[in-house]
Residue frames as qw, qx, qy, qz and C-alpha x, y, z in Angstrom:
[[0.193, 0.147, 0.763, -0.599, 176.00, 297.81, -36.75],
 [0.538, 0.494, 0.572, -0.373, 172.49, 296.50, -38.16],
 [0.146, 0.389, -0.516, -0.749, 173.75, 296.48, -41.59],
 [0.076, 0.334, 0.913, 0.222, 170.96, 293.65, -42.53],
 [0.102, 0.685, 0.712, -0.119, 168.14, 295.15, -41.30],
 [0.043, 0.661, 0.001, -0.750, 168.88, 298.70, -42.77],
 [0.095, -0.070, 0.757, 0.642, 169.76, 297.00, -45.80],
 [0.124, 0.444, 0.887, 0.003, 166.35, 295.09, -45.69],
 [0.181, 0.697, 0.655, -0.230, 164.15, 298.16, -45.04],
 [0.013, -0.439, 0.499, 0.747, 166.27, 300.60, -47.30],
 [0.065, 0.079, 0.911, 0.399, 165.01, 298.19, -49.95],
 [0.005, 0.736, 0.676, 0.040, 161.09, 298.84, -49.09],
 [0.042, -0.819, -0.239, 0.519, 161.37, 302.30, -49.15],
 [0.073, 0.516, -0.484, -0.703, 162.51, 302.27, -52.56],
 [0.147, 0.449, 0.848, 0.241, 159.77, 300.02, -53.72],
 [0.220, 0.717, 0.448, -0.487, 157.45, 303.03, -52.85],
 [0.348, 0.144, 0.556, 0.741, 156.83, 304.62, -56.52],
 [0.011, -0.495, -0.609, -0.620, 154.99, 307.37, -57.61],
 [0.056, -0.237, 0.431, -0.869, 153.02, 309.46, -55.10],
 [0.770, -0.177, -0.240, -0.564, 150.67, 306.49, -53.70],
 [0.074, -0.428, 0.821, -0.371, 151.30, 304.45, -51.11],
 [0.760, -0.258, -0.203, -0.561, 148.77, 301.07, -50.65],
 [0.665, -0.402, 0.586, -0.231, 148.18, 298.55, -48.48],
 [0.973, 0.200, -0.046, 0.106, 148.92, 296.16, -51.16],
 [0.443, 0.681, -0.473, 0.343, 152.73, 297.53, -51.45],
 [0.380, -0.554, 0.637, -0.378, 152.98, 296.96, -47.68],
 [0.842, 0.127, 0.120, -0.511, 151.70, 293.63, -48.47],
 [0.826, 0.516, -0.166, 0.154, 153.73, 292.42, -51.33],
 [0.141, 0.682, -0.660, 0.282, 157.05, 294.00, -49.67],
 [0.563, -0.548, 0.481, -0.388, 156.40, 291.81, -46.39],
 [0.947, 0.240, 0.155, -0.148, 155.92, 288.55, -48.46],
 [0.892, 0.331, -0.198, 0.238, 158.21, 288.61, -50.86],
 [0.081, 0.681, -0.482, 0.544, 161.09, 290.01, -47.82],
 [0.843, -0.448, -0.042, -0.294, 160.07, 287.44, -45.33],
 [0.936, -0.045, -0.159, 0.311, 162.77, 285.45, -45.36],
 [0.455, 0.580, -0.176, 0.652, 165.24, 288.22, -45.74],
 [0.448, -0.682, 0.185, -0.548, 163.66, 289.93, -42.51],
 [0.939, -0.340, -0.045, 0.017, 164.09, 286.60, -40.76],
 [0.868, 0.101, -0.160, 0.460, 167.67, 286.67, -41.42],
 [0.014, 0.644, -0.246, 0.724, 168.12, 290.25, -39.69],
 [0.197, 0.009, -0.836, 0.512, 166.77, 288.06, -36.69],
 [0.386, -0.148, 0.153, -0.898, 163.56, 289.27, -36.28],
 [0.403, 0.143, 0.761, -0.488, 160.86, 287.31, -35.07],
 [0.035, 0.220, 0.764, 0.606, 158.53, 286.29, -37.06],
 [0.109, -0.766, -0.618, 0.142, 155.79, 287.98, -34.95],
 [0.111, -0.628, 0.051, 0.768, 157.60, 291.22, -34.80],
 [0.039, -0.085, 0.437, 0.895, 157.20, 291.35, -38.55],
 [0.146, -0.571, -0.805, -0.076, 153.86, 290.67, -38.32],
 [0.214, -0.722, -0.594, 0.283, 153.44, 293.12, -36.51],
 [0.211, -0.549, 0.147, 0.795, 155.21, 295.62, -37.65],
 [0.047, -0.228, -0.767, -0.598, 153.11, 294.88, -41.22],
 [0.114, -0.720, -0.610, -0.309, 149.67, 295.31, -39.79],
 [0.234, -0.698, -0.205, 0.645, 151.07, 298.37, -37.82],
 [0.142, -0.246, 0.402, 0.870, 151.92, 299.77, -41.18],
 [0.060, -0.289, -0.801, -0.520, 148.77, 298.86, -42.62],
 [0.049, -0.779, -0.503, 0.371, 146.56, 300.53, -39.78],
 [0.136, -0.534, 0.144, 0.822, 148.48, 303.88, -41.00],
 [0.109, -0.207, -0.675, -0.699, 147.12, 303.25, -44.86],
 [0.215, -0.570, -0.772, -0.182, 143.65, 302.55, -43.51],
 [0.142, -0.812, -0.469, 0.317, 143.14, 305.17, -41.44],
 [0.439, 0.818, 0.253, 0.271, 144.52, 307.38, -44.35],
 [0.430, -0.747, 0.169, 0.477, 147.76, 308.92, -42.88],
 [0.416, -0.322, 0.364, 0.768, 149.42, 309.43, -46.31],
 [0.200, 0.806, 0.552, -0.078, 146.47, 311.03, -47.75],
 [0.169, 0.951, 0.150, 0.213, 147.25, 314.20, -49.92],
 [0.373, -0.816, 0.296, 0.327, 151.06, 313.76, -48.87],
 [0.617, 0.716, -0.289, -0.150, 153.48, 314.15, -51.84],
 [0.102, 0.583, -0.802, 0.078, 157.03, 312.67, -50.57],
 [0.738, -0.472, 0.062, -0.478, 155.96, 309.30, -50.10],
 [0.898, -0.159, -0.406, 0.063, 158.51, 307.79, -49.21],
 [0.177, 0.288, -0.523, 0.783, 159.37, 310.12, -46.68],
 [0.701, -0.258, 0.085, -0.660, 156.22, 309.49, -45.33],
 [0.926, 0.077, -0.343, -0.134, 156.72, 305.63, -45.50],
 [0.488, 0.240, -0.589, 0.597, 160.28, 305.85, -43.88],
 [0.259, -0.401, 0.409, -0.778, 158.41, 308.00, -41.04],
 [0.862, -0.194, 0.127, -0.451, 155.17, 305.31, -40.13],
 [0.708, 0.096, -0.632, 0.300, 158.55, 302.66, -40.38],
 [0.094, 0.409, -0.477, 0.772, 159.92, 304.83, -37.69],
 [0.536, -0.274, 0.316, -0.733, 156.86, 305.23, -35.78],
 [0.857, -0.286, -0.048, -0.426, 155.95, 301.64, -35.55],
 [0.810, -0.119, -0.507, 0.271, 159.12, 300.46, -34.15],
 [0.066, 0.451, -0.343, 0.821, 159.63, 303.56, -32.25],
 [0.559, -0.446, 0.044, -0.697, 156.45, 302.78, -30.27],
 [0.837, 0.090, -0.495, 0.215, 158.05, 299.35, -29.24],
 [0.614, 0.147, -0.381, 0.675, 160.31, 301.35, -26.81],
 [0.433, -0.835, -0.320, 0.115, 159.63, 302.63, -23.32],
 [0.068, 0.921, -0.245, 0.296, 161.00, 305.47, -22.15],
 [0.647, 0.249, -0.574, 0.436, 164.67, 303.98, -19.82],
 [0.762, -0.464, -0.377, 0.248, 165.30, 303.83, -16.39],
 [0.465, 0.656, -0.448, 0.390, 167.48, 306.24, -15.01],
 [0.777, -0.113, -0.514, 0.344, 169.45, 304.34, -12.23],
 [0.263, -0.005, -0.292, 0.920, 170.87, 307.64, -10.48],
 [0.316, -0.297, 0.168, -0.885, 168.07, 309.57, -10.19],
 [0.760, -0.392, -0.482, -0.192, 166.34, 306.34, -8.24],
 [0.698, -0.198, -0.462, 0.510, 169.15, 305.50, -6.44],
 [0.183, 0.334, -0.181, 0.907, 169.38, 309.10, -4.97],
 [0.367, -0.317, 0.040, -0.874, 166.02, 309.79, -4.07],
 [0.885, -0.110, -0.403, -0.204, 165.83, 305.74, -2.56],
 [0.758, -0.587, 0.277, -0.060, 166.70, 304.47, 0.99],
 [0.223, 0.601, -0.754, 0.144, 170.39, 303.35, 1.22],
 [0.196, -0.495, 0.625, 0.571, 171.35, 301.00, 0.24],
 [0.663, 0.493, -0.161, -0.540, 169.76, 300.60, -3.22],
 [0.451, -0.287, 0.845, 0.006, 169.91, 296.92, -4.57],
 [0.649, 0.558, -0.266, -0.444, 169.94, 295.89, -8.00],
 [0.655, -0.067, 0.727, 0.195, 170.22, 291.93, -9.76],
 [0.424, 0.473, -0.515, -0.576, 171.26, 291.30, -12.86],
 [0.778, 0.033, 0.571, -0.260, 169.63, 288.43, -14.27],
 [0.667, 0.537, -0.252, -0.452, 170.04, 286.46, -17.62],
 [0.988, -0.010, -0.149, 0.039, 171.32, 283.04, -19.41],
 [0.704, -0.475, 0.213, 0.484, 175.08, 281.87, -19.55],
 [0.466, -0.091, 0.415, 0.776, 177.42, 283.78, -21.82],
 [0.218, 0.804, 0.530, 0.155, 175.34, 286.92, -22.12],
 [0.479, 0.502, -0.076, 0.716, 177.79, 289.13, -20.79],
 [0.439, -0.804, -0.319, -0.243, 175.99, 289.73, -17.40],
 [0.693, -0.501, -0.059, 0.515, 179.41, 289.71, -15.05],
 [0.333, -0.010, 0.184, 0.925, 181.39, 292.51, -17.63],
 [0.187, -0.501, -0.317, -0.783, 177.94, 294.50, -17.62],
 [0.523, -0.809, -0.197, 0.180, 177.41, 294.46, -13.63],
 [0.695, -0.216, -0.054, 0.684, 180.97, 295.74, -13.99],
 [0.068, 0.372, 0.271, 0.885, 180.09, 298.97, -16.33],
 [0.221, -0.732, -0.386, -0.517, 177.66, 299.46, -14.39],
 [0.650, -0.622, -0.175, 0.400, 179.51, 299.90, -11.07],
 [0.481, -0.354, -0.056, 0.800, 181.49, 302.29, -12.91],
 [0.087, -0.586, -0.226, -0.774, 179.02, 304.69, -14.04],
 [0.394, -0.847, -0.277, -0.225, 177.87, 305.01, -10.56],
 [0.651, -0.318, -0.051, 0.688, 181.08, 304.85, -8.79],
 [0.358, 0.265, 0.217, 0.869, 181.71, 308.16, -11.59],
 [0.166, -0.637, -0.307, -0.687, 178.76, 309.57, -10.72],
 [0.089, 0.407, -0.548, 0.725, 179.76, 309.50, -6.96],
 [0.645, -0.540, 0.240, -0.485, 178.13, 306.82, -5.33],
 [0.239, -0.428, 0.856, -0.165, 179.61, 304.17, -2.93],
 [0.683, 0.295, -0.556, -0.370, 179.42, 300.83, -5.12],
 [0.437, -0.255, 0.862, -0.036, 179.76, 296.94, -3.56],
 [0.701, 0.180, -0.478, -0.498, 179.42, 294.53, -5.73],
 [0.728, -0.165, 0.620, -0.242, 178.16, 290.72, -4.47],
 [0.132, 0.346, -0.897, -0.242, 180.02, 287.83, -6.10],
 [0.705, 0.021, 0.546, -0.451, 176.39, 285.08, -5.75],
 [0.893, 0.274, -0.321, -0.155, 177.12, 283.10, -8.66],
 [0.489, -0.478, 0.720, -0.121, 178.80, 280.19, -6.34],
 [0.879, -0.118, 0.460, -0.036, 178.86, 277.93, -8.82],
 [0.670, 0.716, -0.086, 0.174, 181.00, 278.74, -12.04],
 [0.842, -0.245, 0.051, 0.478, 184.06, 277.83, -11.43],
 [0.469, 0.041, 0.127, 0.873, 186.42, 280.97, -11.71],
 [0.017, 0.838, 0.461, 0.293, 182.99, 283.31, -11.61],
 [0.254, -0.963, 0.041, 0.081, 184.28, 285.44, -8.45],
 [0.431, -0.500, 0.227, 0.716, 187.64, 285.81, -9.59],
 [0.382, 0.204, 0.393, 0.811, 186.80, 286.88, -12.57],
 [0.200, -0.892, -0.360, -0.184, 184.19, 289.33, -10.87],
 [0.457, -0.854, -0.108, 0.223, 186.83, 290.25, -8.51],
 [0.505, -0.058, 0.379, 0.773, 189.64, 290.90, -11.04],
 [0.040, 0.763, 0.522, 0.380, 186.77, 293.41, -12.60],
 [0.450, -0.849, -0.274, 0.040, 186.19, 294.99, -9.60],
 [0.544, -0.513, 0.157, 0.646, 189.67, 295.47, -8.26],
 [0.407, 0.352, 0.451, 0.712, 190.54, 297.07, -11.94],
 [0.158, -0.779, -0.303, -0.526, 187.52, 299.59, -11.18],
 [0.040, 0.256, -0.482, 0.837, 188.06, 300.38, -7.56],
 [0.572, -0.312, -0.032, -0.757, 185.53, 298.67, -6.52],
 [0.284, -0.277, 0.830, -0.392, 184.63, 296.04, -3.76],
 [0.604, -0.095, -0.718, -0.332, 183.37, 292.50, -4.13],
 [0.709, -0.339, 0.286, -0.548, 181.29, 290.86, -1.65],
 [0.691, 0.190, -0.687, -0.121, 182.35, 286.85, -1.72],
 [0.522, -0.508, 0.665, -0.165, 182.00, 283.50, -0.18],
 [0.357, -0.245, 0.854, 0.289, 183.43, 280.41, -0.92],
 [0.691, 0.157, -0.420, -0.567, 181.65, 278.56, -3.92],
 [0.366, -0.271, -0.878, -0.144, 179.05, 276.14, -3.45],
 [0.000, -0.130, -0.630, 0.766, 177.50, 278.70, -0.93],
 [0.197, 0.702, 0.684, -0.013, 173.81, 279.74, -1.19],
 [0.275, 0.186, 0.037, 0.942, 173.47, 282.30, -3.28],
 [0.325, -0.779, -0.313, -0.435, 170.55, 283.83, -1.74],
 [0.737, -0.580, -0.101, 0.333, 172.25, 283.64, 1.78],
 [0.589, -0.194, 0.098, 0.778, 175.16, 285.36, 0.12],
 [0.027, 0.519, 0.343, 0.783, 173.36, 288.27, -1.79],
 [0.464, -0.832, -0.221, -0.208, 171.42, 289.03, 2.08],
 [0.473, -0.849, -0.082, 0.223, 174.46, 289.24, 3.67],
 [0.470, 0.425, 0.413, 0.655, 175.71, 291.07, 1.02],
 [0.160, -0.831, -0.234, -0.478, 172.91, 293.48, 1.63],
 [0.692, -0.702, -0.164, 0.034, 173.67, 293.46, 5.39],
 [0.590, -0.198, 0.116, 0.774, 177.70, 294.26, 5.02],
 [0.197, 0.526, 0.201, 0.803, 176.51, 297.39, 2.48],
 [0.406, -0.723, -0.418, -0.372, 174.15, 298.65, 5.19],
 [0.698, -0.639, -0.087, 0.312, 176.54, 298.46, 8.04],
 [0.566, -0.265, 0.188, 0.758, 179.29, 300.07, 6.15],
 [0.071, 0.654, -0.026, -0.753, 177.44, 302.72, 4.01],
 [0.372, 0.207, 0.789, 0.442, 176.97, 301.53, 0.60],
 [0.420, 0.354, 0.107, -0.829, 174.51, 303.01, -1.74],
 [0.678, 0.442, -0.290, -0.511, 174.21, 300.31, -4.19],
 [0.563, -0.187, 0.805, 0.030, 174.64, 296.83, -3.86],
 [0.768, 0.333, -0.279, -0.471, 174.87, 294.72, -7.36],
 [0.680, -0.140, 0.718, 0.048, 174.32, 291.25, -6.89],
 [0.512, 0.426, -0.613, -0.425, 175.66, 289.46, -10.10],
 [0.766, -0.113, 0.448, -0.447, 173.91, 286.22, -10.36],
 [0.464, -0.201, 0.806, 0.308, 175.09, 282.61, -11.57],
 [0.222, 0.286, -0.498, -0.788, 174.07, 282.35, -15.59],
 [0.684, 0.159, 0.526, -0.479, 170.48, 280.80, -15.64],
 [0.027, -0.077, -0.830, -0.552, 169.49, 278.27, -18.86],
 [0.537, -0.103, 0.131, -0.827, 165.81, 279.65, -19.24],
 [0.671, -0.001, -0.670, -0.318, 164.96, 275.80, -19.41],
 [0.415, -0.040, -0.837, 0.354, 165.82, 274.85, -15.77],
 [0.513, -0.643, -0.458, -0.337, 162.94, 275.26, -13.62],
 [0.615, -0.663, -0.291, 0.313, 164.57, 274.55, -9.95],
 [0.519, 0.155, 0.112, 0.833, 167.44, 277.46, -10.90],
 [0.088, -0.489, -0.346, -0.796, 165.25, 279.68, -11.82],
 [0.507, -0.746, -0.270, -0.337, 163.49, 279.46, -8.11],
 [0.672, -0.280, -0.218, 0.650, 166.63, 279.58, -6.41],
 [0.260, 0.136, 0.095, 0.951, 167.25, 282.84, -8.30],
 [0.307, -0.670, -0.284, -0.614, 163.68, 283.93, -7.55],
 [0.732, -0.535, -0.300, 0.297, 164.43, 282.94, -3.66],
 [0.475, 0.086, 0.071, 0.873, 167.53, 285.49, -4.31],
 [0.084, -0.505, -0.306, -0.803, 165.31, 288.23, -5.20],
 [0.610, -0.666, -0.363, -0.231, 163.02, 287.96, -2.52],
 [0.781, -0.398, -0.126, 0.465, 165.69, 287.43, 0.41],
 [0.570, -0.354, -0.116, 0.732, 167.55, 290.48, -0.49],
 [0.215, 0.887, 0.245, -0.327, 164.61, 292.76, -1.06],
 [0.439, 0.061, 0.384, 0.810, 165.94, 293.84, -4.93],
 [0.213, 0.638, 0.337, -0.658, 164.79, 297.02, -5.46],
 [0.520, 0.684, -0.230, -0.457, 165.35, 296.46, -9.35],
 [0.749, -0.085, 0.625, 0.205, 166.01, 293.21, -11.43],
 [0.426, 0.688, -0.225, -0.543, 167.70, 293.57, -14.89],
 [0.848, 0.159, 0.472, 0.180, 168.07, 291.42, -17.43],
 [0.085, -0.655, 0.540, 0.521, 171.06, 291.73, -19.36],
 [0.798, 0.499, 0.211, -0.263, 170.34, 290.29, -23.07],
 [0.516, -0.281, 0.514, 0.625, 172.76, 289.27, -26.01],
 [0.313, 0.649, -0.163, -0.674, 172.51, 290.87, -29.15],
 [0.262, 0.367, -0.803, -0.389, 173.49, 288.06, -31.08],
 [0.220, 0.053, 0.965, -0.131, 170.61, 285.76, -29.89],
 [0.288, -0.106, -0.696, -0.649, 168.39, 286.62, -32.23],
 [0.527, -0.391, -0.553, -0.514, 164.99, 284.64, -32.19],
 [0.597, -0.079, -0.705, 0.373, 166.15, 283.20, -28.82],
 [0.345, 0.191, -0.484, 0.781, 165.90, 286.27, -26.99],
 [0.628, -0.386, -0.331, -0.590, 161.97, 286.11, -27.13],
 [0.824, -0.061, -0.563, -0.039, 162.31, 283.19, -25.03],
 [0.610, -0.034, -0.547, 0.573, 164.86, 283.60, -22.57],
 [0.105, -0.199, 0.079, -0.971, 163.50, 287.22, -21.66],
 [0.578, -0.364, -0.010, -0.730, 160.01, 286.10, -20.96],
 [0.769, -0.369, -0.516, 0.075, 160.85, 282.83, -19.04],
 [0.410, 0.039, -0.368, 0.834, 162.94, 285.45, -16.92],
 [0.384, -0.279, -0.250, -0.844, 159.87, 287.99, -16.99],
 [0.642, -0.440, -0.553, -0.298, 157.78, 285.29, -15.57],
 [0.768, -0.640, 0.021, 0.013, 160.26, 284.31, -12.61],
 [0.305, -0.576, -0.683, 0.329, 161.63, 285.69, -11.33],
 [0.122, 0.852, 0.492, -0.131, 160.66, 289.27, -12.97],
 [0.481, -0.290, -0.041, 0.827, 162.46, 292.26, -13.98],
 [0.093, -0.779, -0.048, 0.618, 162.20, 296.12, -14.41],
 [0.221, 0.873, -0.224, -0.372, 164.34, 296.75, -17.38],
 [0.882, -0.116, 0.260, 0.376, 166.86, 295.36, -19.45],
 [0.062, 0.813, -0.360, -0.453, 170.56, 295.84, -20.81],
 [0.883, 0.434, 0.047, -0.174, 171.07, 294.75, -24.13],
 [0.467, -0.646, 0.409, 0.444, 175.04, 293.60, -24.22],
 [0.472, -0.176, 0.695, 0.514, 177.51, 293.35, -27.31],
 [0.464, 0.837, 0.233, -0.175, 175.32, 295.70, -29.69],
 [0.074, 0.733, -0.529, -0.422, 178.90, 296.82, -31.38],
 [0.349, -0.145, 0.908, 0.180, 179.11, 292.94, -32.34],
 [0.437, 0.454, 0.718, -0.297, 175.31, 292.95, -34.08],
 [0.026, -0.319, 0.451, 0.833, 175.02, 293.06, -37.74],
 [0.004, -0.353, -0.731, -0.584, 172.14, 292.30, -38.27],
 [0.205, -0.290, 0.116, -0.928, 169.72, 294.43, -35.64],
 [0.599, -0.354, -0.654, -0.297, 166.67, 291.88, -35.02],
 [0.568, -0.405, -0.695, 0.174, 166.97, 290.85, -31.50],
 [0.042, -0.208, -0.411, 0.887, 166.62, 294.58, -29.59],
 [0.485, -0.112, -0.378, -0.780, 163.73, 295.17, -31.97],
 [0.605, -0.257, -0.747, -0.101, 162.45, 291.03, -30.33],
 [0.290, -0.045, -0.589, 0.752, 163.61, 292.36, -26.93],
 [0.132, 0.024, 0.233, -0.963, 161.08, 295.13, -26.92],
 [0.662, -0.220, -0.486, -0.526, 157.88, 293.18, -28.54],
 [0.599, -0.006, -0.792, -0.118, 158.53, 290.82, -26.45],
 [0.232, -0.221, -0.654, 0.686, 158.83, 292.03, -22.75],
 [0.317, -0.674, -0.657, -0.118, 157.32, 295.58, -22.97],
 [0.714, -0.549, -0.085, 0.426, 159.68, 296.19, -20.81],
 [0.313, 0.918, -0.242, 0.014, 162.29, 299.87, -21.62],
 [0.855, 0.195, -0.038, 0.479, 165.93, 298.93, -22.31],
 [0.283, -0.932, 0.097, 0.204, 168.08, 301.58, -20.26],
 [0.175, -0.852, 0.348, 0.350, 171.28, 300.82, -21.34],
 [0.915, 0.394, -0.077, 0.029, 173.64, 299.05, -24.67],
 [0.795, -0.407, 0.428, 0.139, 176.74, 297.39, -24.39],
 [0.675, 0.728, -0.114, -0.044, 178.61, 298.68, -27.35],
 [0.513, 0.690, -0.462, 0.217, 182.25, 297.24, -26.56],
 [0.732, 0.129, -0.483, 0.464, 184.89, 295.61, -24.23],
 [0.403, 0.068, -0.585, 0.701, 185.65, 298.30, -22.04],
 [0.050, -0.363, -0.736, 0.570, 184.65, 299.53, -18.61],
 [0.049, -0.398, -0.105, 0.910, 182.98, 302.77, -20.34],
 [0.286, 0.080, -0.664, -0.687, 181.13, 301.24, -23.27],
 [0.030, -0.619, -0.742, 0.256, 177.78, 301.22, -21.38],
 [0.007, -0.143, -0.098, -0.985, 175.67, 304.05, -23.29],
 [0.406, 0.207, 0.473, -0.754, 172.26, 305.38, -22.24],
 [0.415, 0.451, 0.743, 0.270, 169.32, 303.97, -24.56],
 [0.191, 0.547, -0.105, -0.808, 168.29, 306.84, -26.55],
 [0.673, 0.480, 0.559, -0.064, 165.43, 305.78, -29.15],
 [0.477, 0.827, -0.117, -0.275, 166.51, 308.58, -31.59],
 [0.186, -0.623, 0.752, 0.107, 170.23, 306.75, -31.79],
 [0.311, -0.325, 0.832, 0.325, 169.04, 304.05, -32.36],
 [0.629, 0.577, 0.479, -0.202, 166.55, 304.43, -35.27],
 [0.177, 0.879, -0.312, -0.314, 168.91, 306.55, -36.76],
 [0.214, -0.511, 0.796, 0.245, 170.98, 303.21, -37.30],
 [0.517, 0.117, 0.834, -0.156, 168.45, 301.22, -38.10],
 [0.457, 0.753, 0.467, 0.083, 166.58, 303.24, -40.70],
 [0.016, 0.735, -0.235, -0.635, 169.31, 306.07, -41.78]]
């Protein structure tokens, strides 16, 4: 997992020589490593930025009269992608202390993994002992709600469905309206796989939101999309908005870039990673976890 970009910044932390650190070294590393960074996926703004974050730390003299430096260097890495990352969401202690029934959309492109990550997440709450429906509203992929409801039925959990070609706003409200009458605590509406390019989609899915009062919209990301995931995240961001995101298929991601793009780019904290196939391989974010991969 993120063997590029450890590789990459391994490498600059063994340029550091001697017990001086300057803003040329930060300088020279970024230059002649550009490309290399690029091929871990990063952005080309994220290194930017993560360069003239390192360079405030020279200028305002943080490795002044310290001897290890490049335990000092490895730390002001740390600290300027550490500061990228909001503290996470935690889903249970909302959903507890929030009117019943608690309603959450997952939002993102096609093939991001958003229908086997509404599923993990019905069964961490289901474990954690609340009453789960999930709502089948992508009505137009052919085979979406059976493979939502072949999920489900696996977990012990209920699907909401109606035929396909229904509205899916119309089917996420009375969605909401079956959880309410029957006790729910959580309604996840899994939603039909936007292309951040289509415009009238995208306000259908913002019509969705609205109509079935989400109390939380996540966007569910791909590790492997690299540069892309700038993009698709903030045309989702714009409209039709979200809270948080989960980042899926991190166990697949050798090179590390796009959770690093995720976070420049939204703002936004990342609550949970998608590190595998099954129902249980949904782990909390936890910043120290994953710097520890990035920069052990």
């Amino acid at each position: 997992m993120f063997d590029k970009l450890k590789k990459s910044f391994g490498e600059f932390i063994d340029l550091i020589k001697g017990n001086k650190i300057t803003q040329r070294d930060i300088i020279d590393y970024f230059e002649k490593n550009r490309y290399e960074l690029l091929e871990t996926d990063l952005s080309l703004e994220v290194i930017e930025y993560i360069q003239q974050s390192m360079i405030k730390m020279v200028v305002s003299g943080r490795f002044e009269g310290i001897e290890d430096k490049k335990g000092a260097t490895l730390q002001a890495l740390r600290d300027s992608i550490s500061e990228l990352f909001s503290e996470p969401i935690n889903f249970e202690n909302i959903i507890k202390s929030s009117r019943s029934p608690y309603v959450i959309t997952f939002l993102g492109i096609n093939g991001s993994g958003k229908t086997t990550t509404v599923t993990k997440v019905a069964k961490k709450l289901k474990d954690e002992g609340f009453k789960v429906i999930i709502c089948a509203a992508d009505t137009y992929r052919i085979g979406a709600i059976e493979q939502l409801s072949y999920h489900a039925k696996t977990i012990g959990v209920k699907v909401f469905t109606r035929e396909y070609g229904s509205d899916s706003a119309s089917v996420a409200r009375d969605a909401v309206d079956h959880a309410k009458s029957n006790g729910y605590d959580v309604v996840l509406i899994d939603t039909a796989g936007r292309m951040q390019t289509n415009d009238n989609l995208l306000e259908e899915l913002s019509k969705l939101v609205k109509v079935s009062k989400s109390n939380l919209n996540i966007f569910v990301g791909d590790a492997l999309s690299g540069n892309d995931i700038i993009d698709e995240s903030r045309v989702f961001l714009q409209k039709p908005g979200f809270d948080t995101s989960i980042v899926a298929k991190m166990d697949a991601d050798t090179k590390g870039g796009s959770v690093i793009n995720l976070a420049w780019a939204t703002r936004k904290p990342i609550s949970y990673f998608g590190v595998g196939q099954g129902y249980n391989d949904l782990i909390s974010f936890n910043r120290e976890w994953l710097l520890e991969r990035l920069l052990s």
